[in-house]
PAGUKE-422563 format. One line per 10 residues: number of its first residue (from 1); for each residue x, y, z of N, C-alpha, C, CB. Coordinates in nm, 2 decimals. Glycine has a CB too. Example, Ala and Ser with C-alpha at 12.3 -4.5 7.8 and 13.67 -1.06 7.14 Angstrom:
1 = 1.32:-0.57:0.78:1.23:-0.45:0.78:1.32:-0.33:0.78:1.13:-0.45:0.90 ~ 1.28:-0.22:0.71:1.37:-0.11:0.71:1.29:0.00:0.79:1.41:-0.06:0.57
END
This chain:
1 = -0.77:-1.50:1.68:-0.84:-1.53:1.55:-0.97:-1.61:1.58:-0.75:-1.61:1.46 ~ -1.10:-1.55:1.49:-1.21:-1.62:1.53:-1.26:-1.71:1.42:-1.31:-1.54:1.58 ~ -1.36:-1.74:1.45:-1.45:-1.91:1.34:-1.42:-1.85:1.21:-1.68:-1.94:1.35 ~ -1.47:-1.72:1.23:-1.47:-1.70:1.11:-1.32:-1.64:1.01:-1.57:-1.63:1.12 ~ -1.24:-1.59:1.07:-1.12:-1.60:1.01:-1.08:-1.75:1.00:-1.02:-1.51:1.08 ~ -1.10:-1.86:1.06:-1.04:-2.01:1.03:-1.14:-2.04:0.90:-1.06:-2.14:1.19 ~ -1.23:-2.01:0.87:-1.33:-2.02:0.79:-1.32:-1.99:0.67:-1.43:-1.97:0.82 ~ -1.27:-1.85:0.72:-1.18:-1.80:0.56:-1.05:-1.85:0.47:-1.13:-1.68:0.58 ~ -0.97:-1.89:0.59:-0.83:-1.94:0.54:-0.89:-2.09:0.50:-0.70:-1.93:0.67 ~ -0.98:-2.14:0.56:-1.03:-2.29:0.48:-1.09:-2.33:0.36:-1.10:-2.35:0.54
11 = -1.15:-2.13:0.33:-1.23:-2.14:0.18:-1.15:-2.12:0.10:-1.34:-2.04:0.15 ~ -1.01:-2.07:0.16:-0.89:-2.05:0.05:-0.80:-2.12:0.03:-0.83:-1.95:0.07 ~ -0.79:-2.25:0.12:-0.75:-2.39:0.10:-0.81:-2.48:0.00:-0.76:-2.45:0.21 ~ -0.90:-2.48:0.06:-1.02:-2.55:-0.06:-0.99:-2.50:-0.20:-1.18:-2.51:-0.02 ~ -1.05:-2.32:-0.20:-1.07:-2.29:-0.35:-0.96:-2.30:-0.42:-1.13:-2.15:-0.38 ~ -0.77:-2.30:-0.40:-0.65:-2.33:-0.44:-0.65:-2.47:-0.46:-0.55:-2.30:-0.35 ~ -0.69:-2.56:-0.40:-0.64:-2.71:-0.41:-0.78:-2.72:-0.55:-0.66:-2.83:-0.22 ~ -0.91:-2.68:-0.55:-1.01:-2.70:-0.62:-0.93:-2.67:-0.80:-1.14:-2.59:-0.54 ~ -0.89:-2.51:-0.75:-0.81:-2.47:-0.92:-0.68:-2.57:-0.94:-0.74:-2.28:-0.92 ~ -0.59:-2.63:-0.87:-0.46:-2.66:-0.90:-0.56:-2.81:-0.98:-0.32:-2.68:-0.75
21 = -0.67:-2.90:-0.93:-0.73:-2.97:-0.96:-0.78:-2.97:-1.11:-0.81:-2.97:-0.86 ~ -0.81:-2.83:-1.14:-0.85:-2.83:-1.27:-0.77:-2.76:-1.35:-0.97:-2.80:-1.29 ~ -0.63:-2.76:-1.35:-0.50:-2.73:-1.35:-0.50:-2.51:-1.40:-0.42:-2.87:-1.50 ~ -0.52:-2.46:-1.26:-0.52:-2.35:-1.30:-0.37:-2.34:-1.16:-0.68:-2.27:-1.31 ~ -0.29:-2.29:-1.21:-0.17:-2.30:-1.09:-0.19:-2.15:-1.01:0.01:-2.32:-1.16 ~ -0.19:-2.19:-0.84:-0.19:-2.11:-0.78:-0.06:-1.99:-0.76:-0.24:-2.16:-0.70 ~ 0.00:-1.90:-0.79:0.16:-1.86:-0.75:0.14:-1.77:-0.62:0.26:-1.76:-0.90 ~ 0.00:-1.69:-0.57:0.05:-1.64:-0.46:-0.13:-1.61:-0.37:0.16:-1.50:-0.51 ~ -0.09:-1.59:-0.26:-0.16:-1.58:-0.19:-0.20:-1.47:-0.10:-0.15:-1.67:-0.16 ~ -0.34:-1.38:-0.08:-0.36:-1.30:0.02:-0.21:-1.17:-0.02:-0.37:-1.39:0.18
31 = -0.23:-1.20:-0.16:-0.12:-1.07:-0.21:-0.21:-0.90:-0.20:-0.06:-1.13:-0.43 ~ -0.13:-0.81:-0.19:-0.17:-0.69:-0.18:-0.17:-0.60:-0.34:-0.08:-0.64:-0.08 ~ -0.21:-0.59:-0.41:-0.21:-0.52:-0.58:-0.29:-0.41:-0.56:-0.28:-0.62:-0.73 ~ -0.25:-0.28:-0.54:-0.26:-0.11:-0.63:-0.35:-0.14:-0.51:-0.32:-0.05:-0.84 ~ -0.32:-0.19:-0.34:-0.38:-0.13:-0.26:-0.51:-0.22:-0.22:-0.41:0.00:-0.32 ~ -0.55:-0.33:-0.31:-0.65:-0.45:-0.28:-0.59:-0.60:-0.26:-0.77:-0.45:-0.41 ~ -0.66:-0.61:-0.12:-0.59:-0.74:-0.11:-0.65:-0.83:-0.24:-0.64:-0.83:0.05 ~ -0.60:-0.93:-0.27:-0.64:-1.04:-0.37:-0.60:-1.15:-0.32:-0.59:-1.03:-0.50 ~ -0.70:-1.25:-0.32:-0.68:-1.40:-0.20:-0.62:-1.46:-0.31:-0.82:-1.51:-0.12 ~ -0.63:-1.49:-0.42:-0.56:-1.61:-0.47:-0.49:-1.49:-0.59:-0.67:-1.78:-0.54
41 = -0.38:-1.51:-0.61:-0.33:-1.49:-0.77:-0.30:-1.64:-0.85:-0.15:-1.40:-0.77 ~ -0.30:-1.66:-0.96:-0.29:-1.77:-1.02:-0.31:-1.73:-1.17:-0.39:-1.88:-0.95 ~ -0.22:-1.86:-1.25:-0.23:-1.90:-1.39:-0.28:-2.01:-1.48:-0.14:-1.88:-1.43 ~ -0.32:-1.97:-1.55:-0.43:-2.04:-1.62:-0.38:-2.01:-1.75:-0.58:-2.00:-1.60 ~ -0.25:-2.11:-1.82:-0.27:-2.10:-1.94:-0.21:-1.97:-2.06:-0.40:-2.11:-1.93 ~ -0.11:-1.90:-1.91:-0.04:-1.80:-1.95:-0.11:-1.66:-1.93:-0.01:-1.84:-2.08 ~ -0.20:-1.70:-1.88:-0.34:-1.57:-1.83:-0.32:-1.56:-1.65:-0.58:-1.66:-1.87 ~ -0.27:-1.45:-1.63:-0.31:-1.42:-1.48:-0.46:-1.37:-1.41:-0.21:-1.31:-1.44 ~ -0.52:-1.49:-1.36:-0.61:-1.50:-1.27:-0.58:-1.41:-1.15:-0.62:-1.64:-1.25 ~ -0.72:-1.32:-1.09:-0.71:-1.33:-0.98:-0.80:-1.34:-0.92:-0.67:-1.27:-0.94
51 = -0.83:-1.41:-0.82:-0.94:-1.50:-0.77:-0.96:-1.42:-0.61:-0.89:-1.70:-0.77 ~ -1.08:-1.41:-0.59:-1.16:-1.37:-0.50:-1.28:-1.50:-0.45:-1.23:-1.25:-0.56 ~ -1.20:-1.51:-0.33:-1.30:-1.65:-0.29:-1.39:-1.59:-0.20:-1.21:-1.80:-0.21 ~ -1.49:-1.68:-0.12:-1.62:-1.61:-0.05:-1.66:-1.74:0.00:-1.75:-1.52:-0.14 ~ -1.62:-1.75:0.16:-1.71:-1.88:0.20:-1.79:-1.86:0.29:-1.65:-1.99:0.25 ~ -1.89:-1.93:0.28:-2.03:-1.92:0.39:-2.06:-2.02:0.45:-2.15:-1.89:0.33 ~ -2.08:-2.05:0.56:-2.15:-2.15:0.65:-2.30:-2.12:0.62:-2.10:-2.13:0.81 ~ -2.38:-2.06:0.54:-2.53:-2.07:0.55:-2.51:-1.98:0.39:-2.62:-1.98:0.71 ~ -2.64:-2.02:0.36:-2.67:-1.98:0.21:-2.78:-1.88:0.21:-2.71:-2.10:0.12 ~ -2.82:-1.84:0.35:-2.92:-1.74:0.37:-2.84:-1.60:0.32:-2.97:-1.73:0.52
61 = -3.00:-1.52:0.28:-2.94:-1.40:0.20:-2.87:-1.42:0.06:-2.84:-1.33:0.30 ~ -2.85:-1.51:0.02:-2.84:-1.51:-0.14:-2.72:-1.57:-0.16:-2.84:-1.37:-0.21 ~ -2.62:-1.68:-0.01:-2.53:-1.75:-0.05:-2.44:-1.62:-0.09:-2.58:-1.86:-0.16 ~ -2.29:-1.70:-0.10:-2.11:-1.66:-0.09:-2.14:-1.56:-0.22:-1.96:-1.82:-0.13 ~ -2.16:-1.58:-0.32:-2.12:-1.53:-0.49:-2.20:-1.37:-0.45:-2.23:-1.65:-0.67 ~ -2.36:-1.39:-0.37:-2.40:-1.24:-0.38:-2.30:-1.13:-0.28:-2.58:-1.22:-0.35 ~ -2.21:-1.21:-0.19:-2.11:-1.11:-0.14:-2.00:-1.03:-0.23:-2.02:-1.19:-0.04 ~ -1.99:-1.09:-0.34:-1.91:-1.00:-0.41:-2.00:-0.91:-0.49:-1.82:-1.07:-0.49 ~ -2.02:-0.77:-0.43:-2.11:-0.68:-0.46:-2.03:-0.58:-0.51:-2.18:-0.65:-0.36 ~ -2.10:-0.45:-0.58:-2.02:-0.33:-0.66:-1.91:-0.31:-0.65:-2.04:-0.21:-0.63
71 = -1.89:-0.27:-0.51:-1.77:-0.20:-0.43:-1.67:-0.31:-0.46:-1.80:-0.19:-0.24 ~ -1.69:-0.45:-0.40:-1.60:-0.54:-0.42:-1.53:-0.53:-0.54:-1.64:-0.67:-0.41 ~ -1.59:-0.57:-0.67:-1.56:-0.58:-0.80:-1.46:-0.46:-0.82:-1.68:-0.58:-0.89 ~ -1.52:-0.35:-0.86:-1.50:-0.22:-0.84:-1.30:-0.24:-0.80:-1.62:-0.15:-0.69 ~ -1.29:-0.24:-0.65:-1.13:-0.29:-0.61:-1.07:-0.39:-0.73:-1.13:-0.39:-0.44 ~ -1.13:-0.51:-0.74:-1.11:-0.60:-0.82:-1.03:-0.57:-0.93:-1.21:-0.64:-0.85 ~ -1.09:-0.48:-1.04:-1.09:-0.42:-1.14:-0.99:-0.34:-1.16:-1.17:-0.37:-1.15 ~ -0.97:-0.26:-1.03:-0.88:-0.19:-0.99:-0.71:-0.24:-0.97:-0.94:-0.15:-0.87 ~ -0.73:-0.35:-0.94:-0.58:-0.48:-0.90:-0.61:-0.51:-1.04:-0.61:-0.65:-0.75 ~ -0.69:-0.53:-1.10:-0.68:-0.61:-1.25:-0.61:-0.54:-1.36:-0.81:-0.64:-1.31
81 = -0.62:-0.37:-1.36:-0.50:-0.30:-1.44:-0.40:-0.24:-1.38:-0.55:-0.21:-1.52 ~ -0.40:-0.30:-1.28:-0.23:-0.27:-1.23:-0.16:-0.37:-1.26:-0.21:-0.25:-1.07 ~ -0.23:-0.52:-1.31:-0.14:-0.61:-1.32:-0.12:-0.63:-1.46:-0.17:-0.73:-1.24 ~ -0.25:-0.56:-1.54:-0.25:-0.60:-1.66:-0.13:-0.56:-1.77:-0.36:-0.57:-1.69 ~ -0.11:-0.41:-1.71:0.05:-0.39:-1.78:0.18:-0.48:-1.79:0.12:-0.28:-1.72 ~ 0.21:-0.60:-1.65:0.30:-0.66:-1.67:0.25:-0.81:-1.70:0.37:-0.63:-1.57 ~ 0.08:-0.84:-1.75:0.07:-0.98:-1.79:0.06:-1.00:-1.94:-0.05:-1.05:-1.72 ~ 0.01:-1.11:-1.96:0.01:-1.12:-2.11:-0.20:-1.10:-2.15:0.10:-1.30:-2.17 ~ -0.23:-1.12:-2.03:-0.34:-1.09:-2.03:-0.41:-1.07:-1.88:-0.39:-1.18:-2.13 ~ -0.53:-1.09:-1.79:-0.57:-1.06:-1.69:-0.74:-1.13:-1.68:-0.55:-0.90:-1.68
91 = -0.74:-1.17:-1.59:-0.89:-1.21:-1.58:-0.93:-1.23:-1.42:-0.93:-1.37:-1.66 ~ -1.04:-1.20:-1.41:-1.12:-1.19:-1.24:-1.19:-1.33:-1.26:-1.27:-1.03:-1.21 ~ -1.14:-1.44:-1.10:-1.24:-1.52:-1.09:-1.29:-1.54:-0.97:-1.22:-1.62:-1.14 ~ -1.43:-1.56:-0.99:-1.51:-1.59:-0.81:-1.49:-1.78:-0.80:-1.76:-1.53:-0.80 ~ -1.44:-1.78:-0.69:-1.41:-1.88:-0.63:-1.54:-1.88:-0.49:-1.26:-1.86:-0.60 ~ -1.67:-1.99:-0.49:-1.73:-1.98:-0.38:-1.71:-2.12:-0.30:-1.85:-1.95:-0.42 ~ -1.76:-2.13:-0.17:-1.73:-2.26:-0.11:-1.84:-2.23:0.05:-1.51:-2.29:-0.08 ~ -1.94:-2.30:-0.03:-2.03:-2.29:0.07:-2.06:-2.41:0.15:-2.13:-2.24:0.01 ~ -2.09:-2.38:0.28:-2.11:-2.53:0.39:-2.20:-2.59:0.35:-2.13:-2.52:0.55 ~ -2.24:-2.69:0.36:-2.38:-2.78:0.33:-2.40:-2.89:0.45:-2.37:-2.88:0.17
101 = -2.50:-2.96:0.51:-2.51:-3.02:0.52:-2.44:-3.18:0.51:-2.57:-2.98:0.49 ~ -2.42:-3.20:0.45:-2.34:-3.35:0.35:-2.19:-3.28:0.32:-2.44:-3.40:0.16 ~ -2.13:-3.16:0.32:-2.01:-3.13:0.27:-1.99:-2.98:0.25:-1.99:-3.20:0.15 ~ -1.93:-2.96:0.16:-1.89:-2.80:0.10:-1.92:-2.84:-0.07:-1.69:-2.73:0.14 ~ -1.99:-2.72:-0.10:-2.01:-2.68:-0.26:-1.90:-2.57:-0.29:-2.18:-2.61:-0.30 ~ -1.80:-2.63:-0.40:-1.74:-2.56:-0.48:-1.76:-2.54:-0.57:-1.68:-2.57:-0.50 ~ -1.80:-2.37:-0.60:-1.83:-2.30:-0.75:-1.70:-2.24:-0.80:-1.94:-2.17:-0.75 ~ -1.70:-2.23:-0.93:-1.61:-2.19:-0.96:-1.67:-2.06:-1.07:-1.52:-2.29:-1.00 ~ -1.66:-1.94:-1.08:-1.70:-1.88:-1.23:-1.57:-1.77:-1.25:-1.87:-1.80:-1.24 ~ -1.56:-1.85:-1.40:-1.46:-1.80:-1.46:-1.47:-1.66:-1.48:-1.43:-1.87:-1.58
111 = -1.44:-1.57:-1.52:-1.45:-1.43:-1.60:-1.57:-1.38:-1.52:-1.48:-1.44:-1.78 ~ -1.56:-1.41:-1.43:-1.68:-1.36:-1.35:-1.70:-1.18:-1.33:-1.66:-1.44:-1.19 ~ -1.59:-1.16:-1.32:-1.61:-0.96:-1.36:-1.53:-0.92:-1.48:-1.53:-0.84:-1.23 ~ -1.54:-0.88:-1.52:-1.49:-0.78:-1.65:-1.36:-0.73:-1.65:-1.57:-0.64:-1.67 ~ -1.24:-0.75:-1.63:-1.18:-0.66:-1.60:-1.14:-0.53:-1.60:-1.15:-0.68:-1.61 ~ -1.20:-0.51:-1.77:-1.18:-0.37:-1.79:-1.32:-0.27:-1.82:-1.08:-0.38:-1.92 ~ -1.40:-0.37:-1.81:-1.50:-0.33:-1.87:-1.58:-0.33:-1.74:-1.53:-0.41:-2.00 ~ -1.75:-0.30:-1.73:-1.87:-0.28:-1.63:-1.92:-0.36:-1.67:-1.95:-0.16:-1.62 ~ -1.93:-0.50:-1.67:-2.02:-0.61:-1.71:-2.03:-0.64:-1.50:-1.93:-0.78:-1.86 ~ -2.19:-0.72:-1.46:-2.15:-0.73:-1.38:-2.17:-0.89:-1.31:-2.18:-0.64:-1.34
121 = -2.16:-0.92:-1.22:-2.14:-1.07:-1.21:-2.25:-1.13:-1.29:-2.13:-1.12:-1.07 ~ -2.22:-1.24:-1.27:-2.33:-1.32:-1.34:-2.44:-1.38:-1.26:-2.26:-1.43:-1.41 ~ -2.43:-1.33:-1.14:-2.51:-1.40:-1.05:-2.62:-1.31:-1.04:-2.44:-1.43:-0.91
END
C-alpha cells in the first residue's frame, strides 16, 4: 500500500469523524451497492446518505470536489436507486479534505448530486 492509498483511508477518517461531529451517523464503510464502491454510507435524520469523499494533498487543477466528475456521479446515481427502494429516502454527499499548509480543509456539500435527477455538482 502506497501514500496514496494511506491518504485515502485518512480522508475517510477524517470525513466520518467530521459528519458524526455534525451528527450525521456513519453505519458503513467502502460498502459495494449495484456494483459501485461507496466510501461512507450514513444517516442523517432518517435519510440514507451516501458520501463520496476526495482527498488531495495539492489543490492544483481545481482541488478534491472537481475529481468528482460525470462518470463518477453517473455510478453514484446508480448506487443511489438501488438503495432508494429500501430507504425512506436517498441523498449523494461530497465529502472533501484537502491538505493545506497549516492543516486539512473540510468541505462538506450536502445534496451535492441529484440522485435521481441530472443536476450537476455545484462546483
Amino acid at each position: 500500500m502506497g501514500f496514496k492509498d494511506d491518504r485515502g483511508r485518512a480522508g475517510e477518517a477524517l470525513a466520518a469523524a467530521y459528519l458524526a461531529l455534525v451528527g450525521v451517523r456513519v453505519v458503513a464503510r467502502n460498502l459495494r451497492v449495484a456494483g459501485v464502491e461507496v466510501d461512507l454510507v450514513a444517516e442523517d435524520r432518517g435519510v440514507t446518505v451516501l458520501v463520496e469523499v476526495k482527498a488531495r494533498s495539492r489543490s492544483d487543477f481545481g482541488g478534491a470536489a472537481l475529481a468528482v466528475d460525470a462518470a463518477k456521479r453517473a455510478r453514484l446515481r446508480r448506487a443511489a436507486a438501488a438503495v432508494e427502494c429500501s430507504a425512506r429516502g436517498v441523498r449523494i454527499d461530497v465529502v472533501t479534505v484537502e491538505l493545506e499548509p497549516d492543516g486539512a480543509r473540510v468541505r462538506h456539500y450536502r445534496n451535492a448530486v441529484e440522485a435521481g435527477g441530472t443536476r450537476s455538482a455545484p462546483w
